[in-house]
N, C-alpha and C positions, 0 to 999 in steps of 0.2 A: 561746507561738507554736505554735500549734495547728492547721496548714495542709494541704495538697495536696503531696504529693512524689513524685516519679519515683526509682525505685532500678533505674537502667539497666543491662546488658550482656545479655553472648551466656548467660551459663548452660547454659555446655555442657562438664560439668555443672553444678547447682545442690550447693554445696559447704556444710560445716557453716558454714564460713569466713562462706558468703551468707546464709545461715538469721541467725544473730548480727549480721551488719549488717541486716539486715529486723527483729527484732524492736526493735535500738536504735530502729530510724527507727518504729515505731510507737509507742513512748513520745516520740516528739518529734512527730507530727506525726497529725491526727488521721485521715488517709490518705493509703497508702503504695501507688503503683501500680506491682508490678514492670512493666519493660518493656524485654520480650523484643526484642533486637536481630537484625534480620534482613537478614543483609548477603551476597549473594547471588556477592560474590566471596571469601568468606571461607568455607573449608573445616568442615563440624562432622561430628559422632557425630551428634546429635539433630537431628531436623527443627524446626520452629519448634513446632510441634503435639505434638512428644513433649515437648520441653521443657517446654511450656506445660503440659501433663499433670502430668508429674513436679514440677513444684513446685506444682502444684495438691496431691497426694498430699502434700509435706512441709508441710504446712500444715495437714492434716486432725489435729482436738483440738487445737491452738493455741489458746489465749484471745486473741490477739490478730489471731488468723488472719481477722475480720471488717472488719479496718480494709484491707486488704488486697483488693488487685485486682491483676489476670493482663492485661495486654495486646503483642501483639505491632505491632513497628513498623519501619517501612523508614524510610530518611532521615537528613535531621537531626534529634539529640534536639531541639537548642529549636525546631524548629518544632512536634517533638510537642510539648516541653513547654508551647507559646504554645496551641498546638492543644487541650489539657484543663484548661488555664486553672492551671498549675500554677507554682508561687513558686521552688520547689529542689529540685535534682537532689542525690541521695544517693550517695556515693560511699566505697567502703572502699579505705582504705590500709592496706596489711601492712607494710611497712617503705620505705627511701628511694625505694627505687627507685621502686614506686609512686608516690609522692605527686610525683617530679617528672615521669611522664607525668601525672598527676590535673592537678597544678599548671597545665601548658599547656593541657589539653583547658580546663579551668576558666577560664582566660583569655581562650581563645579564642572559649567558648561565651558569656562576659560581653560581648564584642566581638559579638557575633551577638544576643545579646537582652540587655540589661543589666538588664532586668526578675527575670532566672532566676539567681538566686543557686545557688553549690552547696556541700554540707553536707560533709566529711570526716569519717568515721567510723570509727574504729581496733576491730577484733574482739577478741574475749578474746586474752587473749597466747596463749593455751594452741593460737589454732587460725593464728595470723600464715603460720606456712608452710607453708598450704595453698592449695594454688594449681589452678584446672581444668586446666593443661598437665600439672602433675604429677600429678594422679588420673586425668589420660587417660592416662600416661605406665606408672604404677603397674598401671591396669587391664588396659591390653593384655598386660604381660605375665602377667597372672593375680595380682599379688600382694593382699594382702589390703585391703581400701580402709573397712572398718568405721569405722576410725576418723577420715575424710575424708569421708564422704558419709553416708546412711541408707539404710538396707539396700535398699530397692525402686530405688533412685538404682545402689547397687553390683550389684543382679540385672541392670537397664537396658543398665549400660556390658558386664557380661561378657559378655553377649547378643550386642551390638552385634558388640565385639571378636572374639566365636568365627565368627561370621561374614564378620567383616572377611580374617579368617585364614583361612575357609576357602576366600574367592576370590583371597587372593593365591596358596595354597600348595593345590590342591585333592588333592593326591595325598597330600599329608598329614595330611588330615581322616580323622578317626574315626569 
């Protein structure tokens, strides 16, 4: 089964967690189009444009990095996905809790196109509890995020953060 697959969300940010489910879906499918979610009442770090960036950079030397395309999108997934002519959406689950939001959106997106199957993909155990809340959570306060993201991803977010800080708090900027 060698097809068309969307590996949807916000990627904000692009986690090892993400990297790991992107390359499982390119041994399963013979292209994987991330696709950047852009949901304009939904708060991020990254514009849609930085995002799209930075997981361009994680993918640079990848062997598998050509099966692979970068699109952003508004809306519903299945009408993108009806819209690129694509069979199934890729989706990682870390543990339950995941899998029963996965479970409903999956349902619900089969009720909307029953065309658009979606694939469940579990990450090495080693990265399960890594989560973009928690490497936003981790980075604002400066802790160390090497082991959750790739170093230009961790320069990105501390960037962001010292800036964030230093319009909440200006009198305490350095």
């Amino acid at each position: 089964m060698k097809t068309l697959a969307l590996y949807p969300g916000s990627f904000d940010p692009i986690t090892y967690g993400h990297l790991d489910i992107l390359e499982r879906a390119t041994e399963l499918f013979s292209k994987v189009i991330v696709t950047i979610a852009i949901n304009n009442n939904k708060e991020t770090v990254f514009t849609g444009d930085e995002r799209e960036s930075l997981i361009r950079e994680c993918l640079e030397g990848k062997t598998w990095a050509s099966q692979v395309e970068i699109q952003q999108f508004t809306g519903l997934l299945v009408d993108f996905a009806k819209e690129k002519n694509a069979q199934t959406l890729v989706r990682g689950v870390r543990q339950i809790s995941d899998f029963e939001y996965e479970f409903r959106m999956a349902l619900t997106n089969r009720r909307l196109a029953p065309e658009v199957d979606t694939v469940f993909l579990m990450p090495n155990e080693q990265l399960t509890f890594i989560s973009a809340s928690l490497v936003k959570e981790v980075g604002y306060w400066g802790g160390n995020l090497s082991s959750f993201v790739p170093e230009h991803v961790e320069k990105a977010l501390k960037e962001k953060f010292r800036q964030q800080r230093e319009r909440e708090h200006p009198s305490s900027s350095q």
